[in-house]
N, CA, C and O atoms as CSV, one atom per row, in Angstrom:
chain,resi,resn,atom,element,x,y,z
A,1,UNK,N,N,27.273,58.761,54.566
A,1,UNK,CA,C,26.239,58.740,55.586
A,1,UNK,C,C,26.714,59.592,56.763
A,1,UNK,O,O,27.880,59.628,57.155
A,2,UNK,N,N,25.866,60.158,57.196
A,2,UNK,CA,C,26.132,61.290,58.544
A,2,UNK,C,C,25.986,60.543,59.733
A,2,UNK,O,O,25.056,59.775,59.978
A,3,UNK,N,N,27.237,60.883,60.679
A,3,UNK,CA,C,27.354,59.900,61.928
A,3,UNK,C,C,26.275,59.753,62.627
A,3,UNK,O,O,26.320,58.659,63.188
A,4,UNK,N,N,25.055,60.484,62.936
A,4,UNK,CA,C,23.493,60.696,63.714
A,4,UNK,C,C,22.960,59.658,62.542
A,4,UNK,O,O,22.342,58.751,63.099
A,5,UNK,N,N,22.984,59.511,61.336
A,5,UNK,CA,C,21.965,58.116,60.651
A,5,UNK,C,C,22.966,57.084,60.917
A,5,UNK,O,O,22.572,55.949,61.186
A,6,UNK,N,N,24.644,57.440,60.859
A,6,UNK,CA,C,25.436,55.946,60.639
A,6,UNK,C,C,25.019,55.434,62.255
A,6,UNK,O,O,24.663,54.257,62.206
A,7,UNK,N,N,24.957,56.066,63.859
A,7,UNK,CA,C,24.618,55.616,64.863
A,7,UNK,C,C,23.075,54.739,65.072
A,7,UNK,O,O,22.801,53.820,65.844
A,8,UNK,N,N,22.204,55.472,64.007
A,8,UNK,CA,C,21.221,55.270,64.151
A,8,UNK,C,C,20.900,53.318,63.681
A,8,UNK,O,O,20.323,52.337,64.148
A,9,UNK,N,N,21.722,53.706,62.494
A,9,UNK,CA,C,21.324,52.552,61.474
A,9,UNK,C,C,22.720,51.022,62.648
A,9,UNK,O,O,22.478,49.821,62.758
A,10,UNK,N,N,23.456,51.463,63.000
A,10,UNK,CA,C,24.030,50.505,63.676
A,10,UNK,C,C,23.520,50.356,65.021
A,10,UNK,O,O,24.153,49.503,65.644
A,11,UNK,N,N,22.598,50.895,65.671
A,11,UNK,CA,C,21.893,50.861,66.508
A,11,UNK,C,C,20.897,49.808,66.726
A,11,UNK,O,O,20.627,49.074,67.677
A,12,UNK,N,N,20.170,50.062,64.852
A,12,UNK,CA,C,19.220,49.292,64.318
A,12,UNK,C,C,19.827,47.495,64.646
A,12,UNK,O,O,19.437,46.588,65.381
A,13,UNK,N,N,20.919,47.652,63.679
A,13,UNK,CA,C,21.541,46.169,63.424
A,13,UNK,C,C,21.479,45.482,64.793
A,13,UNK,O,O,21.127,44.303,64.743
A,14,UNK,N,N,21.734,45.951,65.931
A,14,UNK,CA,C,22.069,45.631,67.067
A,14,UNK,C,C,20.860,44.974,67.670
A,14,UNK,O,O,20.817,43.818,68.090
A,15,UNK,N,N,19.806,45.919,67.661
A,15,UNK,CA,C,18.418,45.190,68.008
A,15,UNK,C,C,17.740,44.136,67.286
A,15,UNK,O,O,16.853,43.401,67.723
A,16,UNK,N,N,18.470,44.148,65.655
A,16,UNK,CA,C,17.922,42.901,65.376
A,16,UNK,C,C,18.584,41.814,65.605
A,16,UNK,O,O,18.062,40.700,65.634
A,17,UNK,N,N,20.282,42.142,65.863
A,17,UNK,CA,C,20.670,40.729,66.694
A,17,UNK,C,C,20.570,40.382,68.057
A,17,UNK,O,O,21.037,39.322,68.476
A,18,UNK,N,N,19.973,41.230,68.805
A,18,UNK,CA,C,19.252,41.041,70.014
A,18,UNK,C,C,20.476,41.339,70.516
A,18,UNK,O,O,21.186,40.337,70.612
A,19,UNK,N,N,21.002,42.388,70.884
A,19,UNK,CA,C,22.394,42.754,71.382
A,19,UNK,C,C,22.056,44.116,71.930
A,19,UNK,O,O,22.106,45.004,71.078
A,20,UNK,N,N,21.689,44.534,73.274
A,20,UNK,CA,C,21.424,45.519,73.935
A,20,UNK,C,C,22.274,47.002,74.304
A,20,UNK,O,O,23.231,47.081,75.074
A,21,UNK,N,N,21.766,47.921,73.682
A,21,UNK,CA,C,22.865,49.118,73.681
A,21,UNK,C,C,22.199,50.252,74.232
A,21,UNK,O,O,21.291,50.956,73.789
A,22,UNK,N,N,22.969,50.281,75.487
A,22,UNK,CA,C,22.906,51.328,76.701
A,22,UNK,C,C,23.907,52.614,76.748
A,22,UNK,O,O,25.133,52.559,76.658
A,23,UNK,N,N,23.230,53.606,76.883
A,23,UNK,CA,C,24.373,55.267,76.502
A,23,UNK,C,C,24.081,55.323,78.365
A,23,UNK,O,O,23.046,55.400,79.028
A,24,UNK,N,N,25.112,55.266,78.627
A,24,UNK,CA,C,25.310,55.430,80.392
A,24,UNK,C,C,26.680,56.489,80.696
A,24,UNK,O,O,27.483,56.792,79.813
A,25,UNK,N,N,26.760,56.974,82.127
A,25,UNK,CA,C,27.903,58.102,82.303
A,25,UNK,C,C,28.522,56.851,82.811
A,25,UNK,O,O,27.962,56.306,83.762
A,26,UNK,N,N,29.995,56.118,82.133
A,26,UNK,CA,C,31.180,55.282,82.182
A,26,UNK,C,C,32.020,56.192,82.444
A,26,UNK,O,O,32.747,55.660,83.282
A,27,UNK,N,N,32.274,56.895,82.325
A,27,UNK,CA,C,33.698,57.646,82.820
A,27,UNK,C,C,33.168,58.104,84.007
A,27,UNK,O,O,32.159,58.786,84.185
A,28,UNK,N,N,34.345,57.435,85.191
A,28,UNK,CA,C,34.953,58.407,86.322
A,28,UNK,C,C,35.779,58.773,86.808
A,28,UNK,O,O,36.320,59.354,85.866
A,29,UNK,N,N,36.608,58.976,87.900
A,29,UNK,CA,C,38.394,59.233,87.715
A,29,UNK,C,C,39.105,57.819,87.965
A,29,UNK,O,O,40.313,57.722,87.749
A,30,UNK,N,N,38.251,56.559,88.485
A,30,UNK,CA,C,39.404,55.648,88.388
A,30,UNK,C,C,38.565,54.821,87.312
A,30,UNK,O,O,38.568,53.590,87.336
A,31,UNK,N,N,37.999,55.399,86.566
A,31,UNK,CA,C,37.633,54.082,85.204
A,31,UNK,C,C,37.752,55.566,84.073
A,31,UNK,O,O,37.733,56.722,84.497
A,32,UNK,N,N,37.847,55.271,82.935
A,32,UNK,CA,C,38.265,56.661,82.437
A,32,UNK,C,C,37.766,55.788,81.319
A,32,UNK,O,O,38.097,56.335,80.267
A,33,UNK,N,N,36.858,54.227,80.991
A,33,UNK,CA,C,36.720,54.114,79.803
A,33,UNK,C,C,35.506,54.753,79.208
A,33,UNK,O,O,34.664,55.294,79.924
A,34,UNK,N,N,35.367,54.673,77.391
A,34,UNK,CA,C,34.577,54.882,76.829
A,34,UNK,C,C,33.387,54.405,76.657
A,34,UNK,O,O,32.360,55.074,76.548
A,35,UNK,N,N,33.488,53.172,76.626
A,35,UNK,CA,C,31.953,52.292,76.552
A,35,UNK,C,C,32.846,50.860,76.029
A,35,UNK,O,O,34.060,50.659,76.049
A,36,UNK,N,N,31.869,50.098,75.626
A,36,UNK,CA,C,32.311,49.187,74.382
A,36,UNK,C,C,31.600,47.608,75.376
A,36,UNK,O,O,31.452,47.443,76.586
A,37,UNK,N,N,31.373,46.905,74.463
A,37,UNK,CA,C,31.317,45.197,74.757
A,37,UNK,C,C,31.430,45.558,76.032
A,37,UNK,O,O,31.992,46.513,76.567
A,38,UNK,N,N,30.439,44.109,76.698
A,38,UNK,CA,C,30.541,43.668,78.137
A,38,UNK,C,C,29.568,42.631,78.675
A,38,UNK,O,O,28.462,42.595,78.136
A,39,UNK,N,N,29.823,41.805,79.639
A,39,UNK,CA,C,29.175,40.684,79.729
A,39,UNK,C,C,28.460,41.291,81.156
A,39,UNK,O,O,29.159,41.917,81.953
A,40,UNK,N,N,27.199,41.086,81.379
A,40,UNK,CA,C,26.676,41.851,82.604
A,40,UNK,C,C,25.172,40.865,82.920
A,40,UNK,O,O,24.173,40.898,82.201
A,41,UNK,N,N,25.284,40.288,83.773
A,41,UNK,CA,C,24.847,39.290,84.581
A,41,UNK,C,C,24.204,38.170,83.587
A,41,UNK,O,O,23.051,37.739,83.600
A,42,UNK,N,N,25.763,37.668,82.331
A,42,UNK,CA,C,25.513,36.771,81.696
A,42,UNK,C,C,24.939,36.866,80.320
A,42,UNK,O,O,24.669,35.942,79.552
A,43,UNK,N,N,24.755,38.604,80.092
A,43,UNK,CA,C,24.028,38.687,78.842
A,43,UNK,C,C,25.254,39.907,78.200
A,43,UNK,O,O,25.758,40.810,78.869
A,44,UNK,N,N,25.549,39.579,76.605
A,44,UNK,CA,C,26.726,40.151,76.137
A,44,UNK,C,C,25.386,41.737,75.941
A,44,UNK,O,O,24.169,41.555,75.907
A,45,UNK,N,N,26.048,43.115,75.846
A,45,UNK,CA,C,25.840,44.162,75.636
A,45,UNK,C,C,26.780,44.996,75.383
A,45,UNK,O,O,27.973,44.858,75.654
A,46,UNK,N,N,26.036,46.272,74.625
A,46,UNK,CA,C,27.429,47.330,74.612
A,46,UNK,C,C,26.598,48.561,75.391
A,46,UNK,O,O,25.420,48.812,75.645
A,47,UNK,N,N,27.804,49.134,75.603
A,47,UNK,CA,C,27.485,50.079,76.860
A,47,UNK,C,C,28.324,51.285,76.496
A,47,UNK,O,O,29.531,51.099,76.654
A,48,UNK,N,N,28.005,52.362,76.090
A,48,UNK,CA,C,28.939,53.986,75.797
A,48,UNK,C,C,28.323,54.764,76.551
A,48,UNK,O,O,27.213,54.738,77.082
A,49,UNK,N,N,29.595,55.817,76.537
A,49,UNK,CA,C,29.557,56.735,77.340
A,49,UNK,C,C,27.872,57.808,76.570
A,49,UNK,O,O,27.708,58.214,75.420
A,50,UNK,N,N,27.262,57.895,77.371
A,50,UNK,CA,C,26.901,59.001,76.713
A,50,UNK,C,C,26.686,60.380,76.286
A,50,UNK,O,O,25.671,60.828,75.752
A,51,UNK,N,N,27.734,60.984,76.577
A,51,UNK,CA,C,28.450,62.354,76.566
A,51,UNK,C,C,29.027,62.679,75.109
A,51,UNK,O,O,29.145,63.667,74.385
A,52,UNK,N,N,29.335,61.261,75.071
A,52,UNK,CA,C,29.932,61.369,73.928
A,52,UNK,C,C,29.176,61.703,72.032
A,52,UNK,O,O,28.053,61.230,71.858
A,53,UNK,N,N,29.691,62.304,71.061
A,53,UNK,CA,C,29.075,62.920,69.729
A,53,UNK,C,C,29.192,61.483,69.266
A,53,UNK,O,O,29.783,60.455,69.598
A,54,UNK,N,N,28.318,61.919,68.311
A,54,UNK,CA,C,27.459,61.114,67.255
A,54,UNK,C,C,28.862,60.268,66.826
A,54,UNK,O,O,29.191,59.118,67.117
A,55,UNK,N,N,29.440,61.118,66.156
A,55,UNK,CA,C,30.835,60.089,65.828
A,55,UNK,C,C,31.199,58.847,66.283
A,55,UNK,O,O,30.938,57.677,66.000
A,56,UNK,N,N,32.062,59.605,67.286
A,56,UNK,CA,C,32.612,58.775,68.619
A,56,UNK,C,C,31.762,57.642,69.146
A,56,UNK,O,O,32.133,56.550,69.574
A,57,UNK,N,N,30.221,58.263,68.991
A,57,UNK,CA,C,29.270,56.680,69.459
A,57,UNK,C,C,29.250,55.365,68.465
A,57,UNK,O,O,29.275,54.160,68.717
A,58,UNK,N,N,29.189,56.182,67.097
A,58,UNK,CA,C,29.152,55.188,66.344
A,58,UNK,C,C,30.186,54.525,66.020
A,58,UNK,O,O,29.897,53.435,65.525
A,59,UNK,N,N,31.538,54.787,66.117
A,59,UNK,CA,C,32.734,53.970,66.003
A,59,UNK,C,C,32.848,53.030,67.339
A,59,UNK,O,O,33.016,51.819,67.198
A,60,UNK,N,N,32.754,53.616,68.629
A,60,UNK,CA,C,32.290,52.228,69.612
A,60,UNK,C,C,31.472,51.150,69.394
A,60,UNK,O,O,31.750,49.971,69.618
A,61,UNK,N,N,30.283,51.670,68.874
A,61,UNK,CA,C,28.937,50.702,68.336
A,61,UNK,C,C,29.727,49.730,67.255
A,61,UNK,O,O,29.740,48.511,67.085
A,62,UNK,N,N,30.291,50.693,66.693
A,62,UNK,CA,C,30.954,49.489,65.346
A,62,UNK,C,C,31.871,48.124,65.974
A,62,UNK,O,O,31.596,46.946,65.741
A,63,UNK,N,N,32.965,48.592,66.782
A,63,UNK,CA,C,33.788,48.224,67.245
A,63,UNK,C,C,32.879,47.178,67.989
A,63,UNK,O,O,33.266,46.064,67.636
A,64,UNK,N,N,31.843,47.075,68.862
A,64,UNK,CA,C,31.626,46.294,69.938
A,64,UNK,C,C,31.040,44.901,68.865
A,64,UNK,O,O,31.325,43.717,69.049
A,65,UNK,N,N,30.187,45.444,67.766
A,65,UNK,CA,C,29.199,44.782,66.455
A,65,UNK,C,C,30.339,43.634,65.782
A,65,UNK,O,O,30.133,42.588,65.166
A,66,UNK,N,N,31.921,44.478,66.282
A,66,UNK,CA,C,32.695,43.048,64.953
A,66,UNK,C,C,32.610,42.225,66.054
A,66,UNK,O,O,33.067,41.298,65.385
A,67,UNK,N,N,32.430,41.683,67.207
A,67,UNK,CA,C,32.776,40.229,67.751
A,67,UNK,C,C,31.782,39.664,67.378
A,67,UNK,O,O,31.727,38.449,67.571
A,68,UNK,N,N,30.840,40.235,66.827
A,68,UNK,CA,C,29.032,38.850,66.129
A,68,UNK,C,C,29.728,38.505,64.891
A,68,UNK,O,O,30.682,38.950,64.252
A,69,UNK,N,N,28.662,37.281,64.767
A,69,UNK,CA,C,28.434,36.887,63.300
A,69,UNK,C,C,27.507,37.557,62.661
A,69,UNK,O,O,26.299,37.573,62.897
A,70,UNK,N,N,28.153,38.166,61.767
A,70,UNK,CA,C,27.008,38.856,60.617
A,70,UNK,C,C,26.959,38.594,59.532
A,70,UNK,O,O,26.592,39.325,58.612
A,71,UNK,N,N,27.558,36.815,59.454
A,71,UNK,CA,C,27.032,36.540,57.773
A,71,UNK,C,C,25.352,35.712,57.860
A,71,UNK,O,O,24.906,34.988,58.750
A,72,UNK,N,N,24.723,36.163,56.584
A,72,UNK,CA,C,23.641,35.809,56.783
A,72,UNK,C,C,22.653,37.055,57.067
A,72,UNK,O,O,21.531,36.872,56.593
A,73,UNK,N,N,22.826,38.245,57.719
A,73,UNK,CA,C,22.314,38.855,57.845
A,73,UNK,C,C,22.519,40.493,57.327
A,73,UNK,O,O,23.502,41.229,57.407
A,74,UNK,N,N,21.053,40.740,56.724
A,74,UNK,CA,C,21.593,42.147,56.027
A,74,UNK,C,C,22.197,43.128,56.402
A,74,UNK,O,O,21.529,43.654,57.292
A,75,UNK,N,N,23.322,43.804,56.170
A,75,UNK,CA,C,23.825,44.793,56.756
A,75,UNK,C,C,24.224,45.916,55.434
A,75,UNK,O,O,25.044,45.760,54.529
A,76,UNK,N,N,23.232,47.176,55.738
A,76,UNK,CA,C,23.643,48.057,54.685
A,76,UNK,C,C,25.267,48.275,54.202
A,76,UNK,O,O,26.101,48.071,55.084
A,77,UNK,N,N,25.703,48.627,53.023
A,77,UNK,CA,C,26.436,48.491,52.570
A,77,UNK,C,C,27.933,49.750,53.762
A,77,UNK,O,O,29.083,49.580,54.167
A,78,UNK,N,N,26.856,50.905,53.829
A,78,UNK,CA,C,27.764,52.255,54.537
A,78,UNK,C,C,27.849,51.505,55.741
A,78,UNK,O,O,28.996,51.577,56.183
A,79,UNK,N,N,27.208,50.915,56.346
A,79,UNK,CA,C,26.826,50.061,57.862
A,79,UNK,C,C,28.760,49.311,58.068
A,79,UNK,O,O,29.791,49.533,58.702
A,80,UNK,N,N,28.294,48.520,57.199
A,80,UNK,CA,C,29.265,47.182,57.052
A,80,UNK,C,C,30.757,47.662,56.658
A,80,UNK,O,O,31.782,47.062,56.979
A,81,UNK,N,N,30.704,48.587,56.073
A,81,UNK,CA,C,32.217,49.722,55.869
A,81,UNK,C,C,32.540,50.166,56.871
A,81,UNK,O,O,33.713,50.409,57.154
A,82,UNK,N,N,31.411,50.395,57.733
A,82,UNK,CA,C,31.996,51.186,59.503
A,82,UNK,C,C,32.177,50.385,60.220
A,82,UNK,O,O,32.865,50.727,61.181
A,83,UNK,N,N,31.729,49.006,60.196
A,83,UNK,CA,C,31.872,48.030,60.959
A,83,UNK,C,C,33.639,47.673,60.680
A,83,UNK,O,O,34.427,47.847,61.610
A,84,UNK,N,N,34.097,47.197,59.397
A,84,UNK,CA,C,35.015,46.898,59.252
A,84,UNK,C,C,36.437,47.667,58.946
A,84,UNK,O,O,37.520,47.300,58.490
A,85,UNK,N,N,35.900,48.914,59.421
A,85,UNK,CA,C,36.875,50.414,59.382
A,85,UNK,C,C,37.396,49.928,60.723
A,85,UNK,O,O,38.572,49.655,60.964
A,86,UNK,N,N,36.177,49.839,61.727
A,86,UNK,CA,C,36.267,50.017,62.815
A,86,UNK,C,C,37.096,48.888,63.816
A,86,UNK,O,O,37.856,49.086,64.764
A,87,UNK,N,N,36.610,47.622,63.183
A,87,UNK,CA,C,37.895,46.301,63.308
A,87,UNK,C,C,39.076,46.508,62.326
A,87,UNK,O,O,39.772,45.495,62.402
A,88,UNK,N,N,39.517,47.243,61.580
A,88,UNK,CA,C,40.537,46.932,61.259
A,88,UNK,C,C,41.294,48.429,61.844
A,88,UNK,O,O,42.523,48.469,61.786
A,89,UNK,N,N,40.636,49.494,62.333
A,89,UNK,CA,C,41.562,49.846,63.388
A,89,UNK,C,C,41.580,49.752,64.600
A,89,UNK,O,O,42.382,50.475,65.191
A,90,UNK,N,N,40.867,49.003,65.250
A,90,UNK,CA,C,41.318,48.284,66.621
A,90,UNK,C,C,41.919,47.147,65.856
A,90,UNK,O,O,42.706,46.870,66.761
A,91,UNK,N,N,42.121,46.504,65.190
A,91,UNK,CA,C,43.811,45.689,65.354
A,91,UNK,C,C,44.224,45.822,64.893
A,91,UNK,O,O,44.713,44.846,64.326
A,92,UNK,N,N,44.726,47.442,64.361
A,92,UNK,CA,C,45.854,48.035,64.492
A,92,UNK,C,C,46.326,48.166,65.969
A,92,UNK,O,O,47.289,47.746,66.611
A,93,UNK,N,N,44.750,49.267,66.346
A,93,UNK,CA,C,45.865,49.584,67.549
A,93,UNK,C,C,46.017,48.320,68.542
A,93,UNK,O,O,46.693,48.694,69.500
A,94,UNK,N,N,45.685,47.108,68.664
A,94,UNK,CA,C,46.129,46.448,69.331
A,94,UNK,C,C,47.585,45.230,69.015
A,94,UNK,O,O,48.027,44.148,69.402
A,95,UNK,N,N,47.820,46.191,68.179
A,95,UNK,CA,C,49.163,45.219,67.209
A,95,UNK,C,C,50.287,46.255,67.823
A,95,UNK,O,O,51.413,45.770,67.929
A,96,UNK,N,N,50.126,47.561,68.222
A,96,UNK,CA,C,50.768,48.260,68.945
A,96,UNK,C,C,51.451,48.199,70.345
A,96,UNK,O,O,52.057,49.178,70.780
């Protein structure tokens, strides 16, 4: 799957778990992050940079998607491979 449908289709998942995803300019010189998860006046969302390529969006999107529960609910097969690419290298790198 091409990162512009894999963003698209994890985009999708997101709105059907009612999980709000905002492409905003996050980087400035004293915050330098990318996006990802965030709790903002009580309601969980993900939030990326949006500067950022198709890629790069969709591996944040993935990354923010593993803290839900997604059993029970359909998740295409290429979907659910990026999801769990994407948690099992953030804890790598947080085993670092």
């Amino acid at each position: 799957m091409q990162a512009e449908e894999l963003l698209s289709r994890l985009e999708e998942l997101a709105e059907q778990l009612r999980i709000p995803v905002r492409y905003a300019a996050v980087g400035t010189e004293e915050f330098t992050g990318r996006g990802g998860l965030c709790i903002f006046r009580g309601e969980r969302r993900i939030i990326i940079e949006r500067t950022l390529g198709y890629r790069e969006k969709a591996r944040l999107l993935a990354i923010g998607l593993t803290q839900f529960d997604l059993e029970g609910v359909f998740v295409l097969p290429a979907v659910r491979e990026a999801i769990e690419a994407a948690k099992a290298a953030d804890d790598a790198d947080s085993i670092q």
